[in-house]
C-alpha angles and dihedrals in degrees: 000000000000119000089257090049094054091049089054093055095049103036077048097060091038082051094049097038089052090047088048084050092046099054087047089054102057084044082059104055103041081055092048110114101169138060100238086045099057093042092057084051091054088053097059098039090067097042085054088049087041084051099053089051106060088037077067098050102047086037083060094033095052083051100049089060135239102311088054080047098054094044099048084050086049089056093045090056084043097051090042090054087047089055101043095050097043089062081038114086112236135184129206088268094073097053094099099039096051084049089064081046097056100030111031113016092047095048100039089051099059100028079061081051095054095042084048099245097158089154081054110031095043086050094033100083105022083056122029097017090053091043099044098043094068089034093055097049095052087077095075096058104230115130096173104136086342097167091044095044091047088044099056085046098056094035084052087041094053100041099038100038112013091039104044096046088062091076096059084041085071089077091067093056112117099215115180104249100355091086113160091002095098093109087066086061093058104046076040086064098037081047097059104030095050088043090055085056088053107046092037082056087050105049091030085062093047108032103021121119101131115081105221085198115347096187097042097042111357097190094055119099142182090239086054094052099050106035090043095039092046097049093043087048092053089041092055085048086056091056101057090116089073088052136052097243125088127238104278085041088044095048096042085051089059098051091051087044088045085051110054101042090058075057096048098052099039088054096050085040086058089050093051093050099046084057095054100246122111088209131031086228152336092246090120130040116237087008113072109226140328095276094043084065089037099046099089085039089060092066105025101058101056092049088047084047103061103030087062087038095050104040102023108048 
């Protein structure tokens, strides 16, 4: 089965299954009679529009090839950053700092990336980001909180920008037989990670009644984690054929990819809510914000990254 073949076949299923959801949904919510039920059902309604239009985007992004690829993932880290620093205090004194952040850290990352730098782009940020950002910020003289200012800005800078590069460097990865198919890699990780947050809300919904950490991320449950982690881990087992992994590869893979994004988002969960917000912000309907969709992803794509990179090239 050729690469476009394949991407038929799994943009096809994604299509039917939001159209089945779709059509549920306006069942839903003609049947609600109270309040709380038909705003469950409004929640999912606009996670199911929201859904259909980022199927759209990265449908139009896969086909317009790798570069397309690389920019609408630059955006994605931009619009995160945003995001994070603008839930984030800052003073005068980070201005410059958080300009390196925008408009050089963020583009050189991802421009090493294109020109398939991995010894350079997996080092860039965790050294001399980490290094220059305080440095740079010494030179306004304000030393008013100065740790826990420097802190928020590299932590913003590694999960928005370093993490989250790590899912369009899948493209540059030389695997034996599976030449011109890493797109499929990365769809194969979204799918899988956005799947996870779906399942664990539904069962969560229908089966939930143990709260996994009531104070970092209330609606999630232990019933969630497990029904929905279970069932995503099986369904990323079933997919193998995308990938170049067999079915046990292929299952495990899920698991570790299941994993860390529940990690991901309950650690993120526990940041918004330090800083006193229940989304990072309002960007998609039905969503939250660019790093509330983005938050399992963070974790998850560097782990998936260099477990391909270190047992399958």
């Amino acid at each position: 089965m050729t690469l476009r073949e394949k991407m038929f076949w799994v943009f096809g299923g994604v299509i039917a299954l939001l159209a089945i959801a779709s059509v549920a949904g306006a069942i839903l919510g003609k049947r609600a009679r109270s309040d709380s039920g038909r705003a469950t059902v409004e929640n999912l309604k606009a996670r199911v529009n929201a859904w259909w239009v980022m199927i759209a985007v990265l449908a139009v992004t896969f086909a317009l090839g790798e570069t397309a690829t690389l920019v609408v993932f630059a955006f994605v880290s931009f619009f995160a950053l945003r995001e994070f620093i603008t839930l984030t205090p800052t003073r005068p004194g980070d201005y410059l700092p958080l300009l390196l952040a925008f408009f050089v850290i963020l583009p050189v990352q991802y421009l090493l990336i294109g020109h398939d730098q991995y010894g350079t782009f997996a080092i860039f940020i965790p050294v001399y980001g980490f290094l220059l950002l305080p440095a740079v910020a010494t030179f306004a003289g304000d030393t008013h909180e100065f740790l826990e200012r420097s802190a928020k800005l590299q932590w913003a800078t590694m999960i928005t920008i370093y993490c989250i590069s790590y899912a369009p460097a899948l493209l540059l990865l030389n695997i034996p037989g599976y030449e011109n198919s890493n797109a499929l890699l990365l769809l194969y990780l979204l799918l899988i990670v956005q799947l996870s947050d779906v399942l664990q809300y539904v069962f969560g919904k229908l089966f939930g009644k143990t709260k996994l950490a009531p104070v970092v991320s209330p609606s999630k449950t232990v019933e969630g984690l497990v029904g929905g982690g279970l069932t995503t881990t099986l369904i990323g087992g079933s997919l193998y054929w995308i990938t170049p992994f067999t079915w046990l590869q292929a299952t495990a893979i899920s698991l570790v990819i299941v994993a860390a994004g529940v990690l991901g988002g309950l650690t993120l969960s526990a940041m918004k809510r330090g800083l006193g917000a229940k989304d990072w912000g309002v960007m998609i309907e039905g969503h939250g914000g660019m790093l509330d969709r983005m938050d399992s992803v963070s974790f998850a794509a560097p782990m998936f990254f260099h477990i391909v990179r270190f047992f399958f090239t």
